[in-house]
C-alpha positions in Angstrom: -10.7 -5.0 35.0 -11.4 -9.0 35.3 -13.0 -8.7 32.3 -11.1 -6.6 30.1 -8.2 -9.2 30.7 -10.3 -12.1 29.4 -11.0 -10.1 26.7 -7.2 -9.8 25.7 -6.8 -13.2 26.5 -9.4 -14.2 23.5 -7.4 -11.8 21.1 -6.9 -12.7 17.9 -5.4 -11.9 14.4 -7.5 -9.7 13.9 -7.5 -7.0 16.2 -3.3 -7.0 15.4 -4.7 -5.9 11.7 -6.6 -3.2 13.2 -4.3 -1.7 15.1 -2.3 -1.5 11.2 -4.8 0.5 10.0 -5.0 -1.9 6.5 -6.6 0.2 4.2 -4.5 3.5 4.9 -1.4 1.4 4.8 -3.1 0.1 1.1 -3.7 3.5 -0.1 0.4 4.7 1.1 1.7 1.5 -0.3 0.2 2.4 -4.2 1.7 5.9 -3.4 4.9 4.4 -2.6 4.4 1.7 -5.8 4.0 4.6 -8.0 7.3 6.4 -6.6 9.1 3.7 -8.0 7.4 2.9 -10.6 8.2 6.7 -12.2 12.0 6.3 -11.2 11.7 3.5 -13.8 11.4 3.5 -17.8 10.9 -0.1 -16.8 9.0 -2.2 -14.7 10.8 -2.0 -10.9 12.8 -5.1 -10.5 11.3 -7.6 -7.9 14.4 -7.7 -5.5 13.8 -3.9 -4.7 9.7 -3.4 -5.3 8.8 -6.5 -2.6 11.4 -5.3 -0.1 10.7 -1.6 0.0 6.8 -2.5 0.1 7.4 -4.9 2.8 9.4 -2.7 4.8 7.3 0.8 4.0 4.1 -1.7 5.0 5.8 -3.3 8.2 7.1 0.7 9.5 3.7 2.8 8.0 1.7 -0.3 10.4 4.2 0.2 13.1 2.9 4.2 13.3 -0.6 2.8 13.1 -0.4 1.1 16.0 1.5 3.8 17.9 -1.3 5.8 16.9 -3.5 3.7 18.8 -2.0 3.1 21.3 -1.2 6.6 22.3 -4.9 7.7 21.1 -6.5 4.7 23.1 -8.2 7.5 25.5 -9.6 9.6 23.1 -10.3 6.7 20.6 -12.8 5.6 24.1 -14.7 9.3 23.7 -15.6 9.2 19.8 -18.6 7.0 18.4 -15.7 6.2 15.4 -13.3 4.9 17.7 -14.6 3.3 20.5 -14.6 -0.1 19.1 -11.1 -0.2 18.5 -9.0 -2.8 20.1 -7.6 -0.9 23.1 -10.7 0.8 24.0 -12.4 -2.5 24.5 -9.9 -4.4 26.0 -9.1 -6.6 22.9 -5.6 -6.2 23.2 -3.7 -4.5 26.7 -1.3 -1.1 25.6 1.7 -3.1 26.4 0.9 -6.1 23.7 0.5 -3.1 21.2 3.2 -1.7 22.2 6.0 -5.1 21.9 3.9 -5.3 18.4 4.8 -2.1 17.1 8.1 -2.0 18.3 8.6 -6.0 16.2 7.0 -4.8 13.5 8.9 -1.3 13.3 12.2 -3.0 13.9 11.7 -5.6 11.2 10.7 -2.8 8.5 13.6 -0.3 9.2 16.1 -4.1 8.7 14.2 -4.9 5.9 14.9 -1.7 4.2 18.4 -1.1 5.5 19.8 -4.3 4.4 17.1 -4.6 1.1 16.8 -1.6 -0.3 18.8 1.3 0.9 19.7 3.2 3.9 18.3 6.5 2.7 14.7 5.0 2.2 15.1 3.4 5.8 15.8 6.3 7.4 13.3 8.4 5.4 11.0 5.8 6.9 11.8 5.9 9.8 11.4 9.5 10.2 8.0 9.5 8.8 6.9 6.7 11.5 8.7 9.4 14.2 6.7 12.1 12.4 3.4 10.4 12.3 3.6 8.5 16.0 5.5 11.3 17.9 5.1 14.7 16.3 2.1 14.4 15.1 0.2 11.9 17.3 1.9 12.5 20.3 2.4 16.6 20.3 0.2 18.2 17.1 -3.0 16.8 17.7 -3.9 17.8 20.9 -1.7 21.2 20.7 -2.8 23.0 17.3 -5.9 23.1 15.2 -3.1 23.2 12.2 -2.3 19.9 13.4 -3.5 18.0 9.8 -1.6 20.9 8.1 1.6 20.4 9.5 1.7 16.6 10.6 0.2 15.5 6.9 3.8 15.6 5.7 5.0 12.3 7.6 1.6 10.4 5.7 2.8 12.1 2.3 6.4 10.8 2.2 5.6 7.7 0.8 6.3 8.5 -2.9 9.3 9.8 -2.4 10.0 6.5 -0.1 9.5 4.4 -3.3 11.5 6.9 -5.5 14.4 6.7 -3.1 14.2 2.7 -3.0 14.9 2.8 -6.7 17.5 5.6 -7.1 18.9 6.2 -4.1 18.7 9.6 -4.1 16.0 12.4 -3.7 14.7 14.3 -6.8 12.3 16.5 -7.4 9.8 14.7 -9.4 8.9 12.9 -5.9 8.9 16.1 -4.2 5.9 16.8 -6.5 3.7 13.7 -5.6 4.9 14.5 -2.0 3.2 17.8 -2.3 -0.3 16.6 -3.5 -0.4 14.3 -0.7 0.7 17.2 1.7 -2.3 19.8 -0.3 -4.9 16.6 -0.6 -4.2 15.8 3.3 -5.9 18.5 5.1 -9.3 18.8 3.1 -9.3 15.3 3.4 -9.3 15.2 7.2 -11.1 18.3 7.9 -14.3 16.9 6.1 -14.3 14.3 8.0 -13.5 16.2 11.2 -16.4 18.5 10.2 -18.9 15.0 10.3 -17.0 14.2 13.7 -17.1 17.5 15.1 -19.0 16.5 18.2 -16.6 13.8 18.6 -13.6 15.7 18.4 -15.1 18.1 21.0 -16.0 15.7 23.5 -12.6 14.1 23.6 -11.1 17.6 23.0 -9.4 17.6 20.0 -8.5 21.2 18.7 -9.3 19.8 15.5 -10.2 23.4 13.2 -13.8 22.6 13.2 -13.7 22.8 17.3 -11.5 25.6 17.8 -12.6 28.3 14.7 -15.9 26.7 14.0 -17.8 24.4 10.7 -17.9 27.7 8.8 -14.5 28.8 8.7 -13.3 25.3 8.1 -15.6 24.8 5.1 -14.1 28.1 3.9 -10.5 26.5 4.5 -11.7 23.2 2.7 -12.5 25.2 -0.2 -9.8 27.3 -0.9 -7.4 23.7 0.4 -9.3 21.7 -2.8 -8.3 25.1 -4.8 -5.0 24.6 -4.3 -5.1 21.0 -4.7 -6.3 21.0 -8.2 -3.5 23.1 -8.5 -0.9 21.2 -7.5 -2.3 18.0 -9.1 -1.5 19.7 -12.9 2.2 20.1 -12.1 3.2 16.6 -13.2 1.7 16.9 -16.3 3.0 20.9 -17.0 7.1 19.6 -15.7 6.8 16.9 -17.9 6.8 14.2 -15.2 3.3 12.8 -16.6 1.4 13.0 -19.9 -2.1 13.8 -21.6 -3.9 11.0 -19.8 -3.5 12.1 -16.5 -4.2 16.1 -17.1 -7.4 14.4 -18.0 -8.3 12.4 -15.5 -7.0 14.3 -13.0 -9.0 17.3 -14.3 -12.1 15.5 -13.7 -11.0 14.1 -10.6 -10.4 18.0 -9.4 -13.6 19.3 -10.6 -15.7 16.4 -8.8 -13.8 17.2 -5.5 -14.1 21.1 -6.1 -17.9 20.3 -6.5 -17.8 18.5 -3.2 -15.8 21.2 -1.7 -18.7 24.1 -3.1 -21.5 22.0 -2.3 -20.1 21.5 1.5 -19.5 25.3 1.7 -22.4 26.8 0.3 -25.3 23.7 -0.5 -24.7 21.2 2.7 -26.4 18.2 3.4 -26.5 15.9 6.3 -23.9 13.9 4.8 -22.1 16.4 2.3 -18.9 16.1 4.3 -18.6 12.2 5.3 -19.5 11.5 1.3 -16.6 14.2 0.4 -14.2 12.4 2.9 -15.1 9.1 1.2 -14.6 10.6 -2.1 -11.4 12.0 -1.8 -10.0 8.6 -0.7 -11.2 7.4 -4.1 -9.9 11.0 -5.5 -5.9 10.2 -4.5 -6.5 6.3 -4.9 -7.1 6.9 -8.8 -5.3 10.2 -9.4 -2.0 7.8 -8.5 -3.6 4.7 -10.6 -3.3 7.1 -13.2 -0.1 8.5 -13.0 1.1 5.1 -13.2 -1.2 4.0 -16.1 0.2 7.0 -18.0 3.7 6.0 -17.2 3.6 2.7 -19.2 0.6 3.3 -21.7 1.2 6.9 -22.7 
């Protein structure tokens, strides 16, 4: 115990940018940039676009660290987790706490007095969604728990619609829905590569519960319905040739993934798959914007 308190003592910076999660928040952020980008013939005007990303960045961390502060027992059990800040006694649960309560606060003021109401209570509902339903109730309740709790991570577009317009419109009910489809073959393959991990800290992640077979099954016939998905932009008119392309290619690599993983597996088939279909949404949004102003 002695020690675990000099350990917080000597925190620093860093382990507060951990406990964000930076490079998720990075990847929701361009999904929130490209919202508002498409609500726009133009570029978005600076007085809204640093605002809303400030404020969708300060509440998206907020969850974060709610996440790891709830999950700080489990996060102890897995090989992936266990050198996170609470599990080695970086940083005490109640200094995470007071953090993600500041930082929480100041996003949802920063959007209400910014932006717009709407998009700060949207927020704030996905932070509620993420930290309490999902991280709180769905993952240790229901090996659907990535299914149904994805929906709080996908609201982001729609967030940076909504800072634009002010209003909710299908278009970013679209982008929400290739986040929501993209989520759970995203996670599964990775919980596949953890699934001793999730055991041992008893997770009823779908690998656990129904087994590595059936969820490579549900992976594949997930990434079906992605590619999907990822053509309705281009077929409502929301997005032009130069995404259908790219995001064709994009759909086949991750449907080759998604084959190989199912039928062709290697040792690390389904961590390279997880890392790929990071890259698939980061560029499949890079290029709905780059079609937006070039096409």
């Amino acid at each position: 115990m002695a020690k675990s308190i000099a350990i917080s003592q000597r925190a620093s910076w860093r382990e507060y940018l951990e406990l964000t999660k930076p490079r998720v928040v990075a990847l929701l952020l361009l999904t929130a940039l490209v919202g508002m980008a498409l609500a726009t013939t133009s570029w978005v005007a600076a007085d809204i676009l640093i605002p809303a990303l400030v404020g969708i960045g300060l509440m998206a961390s907020s969850a974060a660290a709610i996440n790891h502060l709830v999950d700080r027992h489990i996060d102890a059990k897995m090989a992936r987790t266990l050198r996170r800040p609470l599990p080695t006694g970086a940083l005490s649960p109640r200094k995470v706490l007071i953090f993600a309560m500041i930082i929480g606060t100041l996003g949802y003021i920063v959007l209400d007095v910014f932006v717009n109401r709407l998009t700060a209570v949207l927020t704030l509902a996905s932070l509620v969604g993420y930290a309490v339903i999902y991280t709180m109730y769905l993952k240790r309740a229901t090996p659907q728990n990535i299914v149904i709790g994805g929906l709080a991570g996908a609201a982001p577009p729609l967030l940076g619609w909504t800072a634009v317009t002010g209003e909710i419109h299908a278009y970013p009910l679209l982008l929400v829905m290739i986040v929501f489809t993209w989520t759970p073959p995203h996670f599964w393959a990775l919980a596949v590569h953890r699934a001793k991990d999730y055991a041992k800290a008893e997770i009823p992640m779908l690998p656990v519960t129904h087994g590595i077979a059936f969820t490579k099954t549900c992976i594949l016939l997930y990434t079906v319905l992605l590619s999907v998905v990822c053509v309705l932009p281009y077929l409502v008119g929301m997005s032009g040739w130069l995404y259908l392309a790219g995001v064709t290619v994009l759909n086949l690599w991750f449907l080759a993934y998604a084959l190989k993983l199912k039928y062709r597996p290697e040792k690390h088939t389904a961590f390279n798959m997880f890392k790929f279909s990071i890259w698939h949404l980061m560029v499949l949004f890079v290029l709905l914007l780059v079609d937006h102003y070039v096409v």
